[in-house]
C-alpha positions as CSV (number, residue, x, y, z in Angstrom):
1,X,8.2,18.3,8.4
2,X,12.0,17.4,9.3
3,X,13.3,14.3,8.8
4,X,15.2,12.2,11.5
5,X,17.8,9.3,10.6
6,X,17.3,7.0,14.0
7,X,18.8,3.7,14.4
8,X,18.5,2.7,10.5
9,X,15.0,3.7,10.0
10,X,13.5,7.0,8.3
11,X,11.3,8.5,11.4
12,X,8.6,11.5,10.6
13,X,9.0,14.3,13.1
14,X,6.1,16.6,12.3
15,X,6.6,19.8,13.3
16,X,2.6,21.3,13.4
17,X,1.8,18.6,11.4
18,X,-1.0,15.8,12.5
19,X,0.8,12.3,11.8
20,X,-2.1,11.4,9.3
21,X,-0.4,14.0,7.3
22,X,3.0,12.3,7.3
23,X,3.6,9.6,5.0
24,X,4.1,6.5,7.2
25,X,7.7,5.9,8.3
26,X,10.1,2.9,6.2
27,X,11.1,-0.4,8.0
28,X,14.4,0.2,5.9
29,X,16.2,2.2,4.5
30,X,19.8,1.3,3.5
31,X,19.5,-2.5,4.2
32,X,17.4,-5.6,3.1
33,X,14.0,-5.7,5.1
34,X,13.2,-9.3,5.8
35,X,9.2,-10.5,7.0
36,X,8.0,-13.7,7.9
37,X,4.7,-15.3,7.0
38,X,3.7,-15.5,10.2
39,X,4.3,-11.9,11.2
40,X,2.3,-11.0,8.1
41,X,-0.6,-13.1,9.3
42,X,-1.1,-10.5,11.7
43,X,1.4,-9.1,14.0
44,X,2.8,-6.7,11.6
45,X,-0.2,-4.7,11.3
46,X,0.1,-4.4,14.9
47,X,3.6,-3.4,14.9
48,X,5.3,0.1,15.5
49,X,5.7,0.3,11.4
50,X,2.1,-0.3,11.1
51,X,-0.3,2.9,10.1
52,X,-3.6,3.4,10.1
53,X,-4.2,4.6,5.9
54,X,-7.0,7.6,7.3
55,X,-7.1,8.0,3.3
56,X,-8.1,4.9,2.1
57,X,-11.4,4.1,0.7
58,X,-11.0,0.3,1.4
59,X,-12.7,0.8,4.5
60,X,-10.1,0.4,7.9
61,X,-7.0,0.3,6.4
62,X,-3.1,-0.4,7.3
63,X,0.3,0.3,5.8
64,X,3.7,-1.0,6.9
65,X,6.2,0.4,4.5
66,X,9.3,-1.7,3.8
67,X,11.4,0.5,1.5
68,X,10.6,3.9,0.0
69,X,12.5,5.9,-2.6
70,X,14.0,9.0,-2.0
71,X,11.9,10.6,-4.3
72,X,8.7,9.0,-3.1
73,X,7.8,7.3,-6.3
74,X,9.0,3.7,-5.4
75,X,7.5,1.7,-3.0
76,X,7.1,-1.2,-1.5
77,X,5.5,-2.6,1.5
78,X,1.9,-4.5,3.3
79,X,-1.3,-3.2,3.6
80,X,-4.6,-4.7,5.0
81,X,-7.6,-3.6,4.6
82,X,-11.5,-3.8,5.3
83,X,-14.6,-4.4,2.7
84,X,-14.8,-1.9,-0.1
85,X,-16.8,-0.6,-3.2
86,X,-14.9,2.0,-5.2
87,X,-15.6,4.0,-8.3
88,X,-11.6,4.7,-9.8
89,X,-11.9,7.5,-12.2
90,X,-7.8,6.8,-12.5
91,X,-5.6,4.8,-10.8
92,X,-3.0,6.9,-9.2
93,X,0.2,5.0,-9.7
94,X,1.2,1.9,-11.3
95,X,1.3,-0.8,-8.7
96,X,2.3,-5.0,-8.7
97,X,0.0,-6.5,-5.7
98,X,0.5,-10.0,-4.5
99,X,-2.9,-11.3,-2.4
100,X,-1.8,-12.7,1.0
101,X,-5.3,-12.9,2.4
102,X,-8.6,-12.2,0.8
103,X,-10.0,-11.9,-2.3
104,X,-10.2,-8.3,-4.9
105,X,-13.0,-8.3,-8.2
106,X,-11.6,-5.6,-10.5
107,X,-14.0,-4.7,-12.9
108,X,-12.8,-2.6,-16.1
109,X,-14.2,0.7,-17.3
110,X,-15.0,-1.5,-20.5
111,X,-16.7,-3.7,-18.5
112,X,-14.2,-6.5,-17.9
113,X,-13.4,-8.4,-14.9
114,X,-10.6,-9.7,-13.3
115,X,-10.9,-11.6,-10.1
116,X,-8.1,-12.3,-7.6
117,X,-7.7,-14.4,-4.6
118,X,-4.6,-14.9,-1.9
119,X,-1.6,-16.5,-3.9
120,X,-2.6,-14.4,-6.6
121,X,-0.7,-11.1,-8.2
122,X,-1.9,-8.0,-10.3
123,X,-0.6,-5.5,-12.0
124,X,-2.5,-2.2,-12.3
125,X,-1.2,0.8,-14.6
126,X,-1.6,4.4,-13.6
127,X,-4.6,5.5,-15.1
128,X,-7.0,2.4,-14.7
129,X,-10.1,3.0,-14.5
130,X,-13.2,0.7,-13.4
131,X,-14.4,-0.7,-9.8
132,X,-12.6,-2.0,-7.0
133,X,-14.4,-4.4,-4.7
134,X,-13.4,-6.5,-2.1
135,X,-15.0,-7.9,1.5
136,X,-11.0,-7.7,3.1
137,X,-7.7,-8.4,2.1
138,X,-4.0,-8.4,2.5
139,X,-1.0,-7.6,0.3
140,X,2.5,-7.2,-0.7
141,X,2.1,-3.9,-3.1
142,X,5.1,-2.2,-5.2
143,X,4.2,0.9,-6.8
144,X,5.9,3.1,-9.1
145,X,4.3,6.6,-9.6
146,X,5.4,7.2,-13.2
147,X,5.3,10.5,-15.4
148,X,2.0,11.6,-16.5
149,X,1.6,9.1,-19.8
150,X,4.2,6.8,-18.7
């Protein structure tokens, strides 16, 4: 993959590579990223930052990344996505969500639950493990993709 600075924003040229195998593109990176509620009701997902997550297991998914790290283990940004069920044998990264739109039932691997609705936040560490279940949402997410045990 080679990298492209272009008018302030990070752009993916993928050389052989499909775009699904690009990490999506960074509204900013080397000045503040302002977004309003009213873009986030909707027409950011529908904006050219906004990827389809072809990874996801929360059914259709989208990303719009705001800010990325340079190493790739800091980031923040929106995401939207469709009814799920998921089994998390371990959470991949720590992550801070704040529910925009939606609702997300997190049930524990010891068999505890924690529900959350829009104007709610979570925190998740890296390793979790239990059951993800939602009928749609949409988020602010920070994660943080700490050292193995950290």
């Amino acid at each position: 993959m080679k990298q492209l600075f272009w008018g302030g924003l990070l752009l993916c040229a993928v050389m052989g590579t499909a775009w699904a195998d690009a990490p999506p593109p960074a509204m900013a990176t080397r000045k503040p990223v302002k977004v309003s509620t009213s873009e986030v009701a909707g027409s950011i997902f529908h904006s050219r930052f906004a990827f389809p997550d072809t990874a996801s297991t929360d059914g259709p998914a989208t990303e719009v990344v705001m800010l990325r790290s340079k190493d790739r283990k800091f980031e923040v940004g929106l995401y939207e996505a469709g009814p799920s069920e998921s089994d998390i044998d371990a959470y991949s990264e720590n992550e801070f969500f704040f529910i925009v739109e939606g609702a997300i039932t997190l049930t524990s691997a010891d068999g505890s639950v924690v529900a959350a609705k829009a104007g709610e936040g979570v925190a998740i560490p890296k390793g979790w493990k239990g059951h993800w279940s939602t009928k749609g949402y949409k988020k602010y997410y920070v994660t943080y993709d700490s050292p193995a045990g950290k």
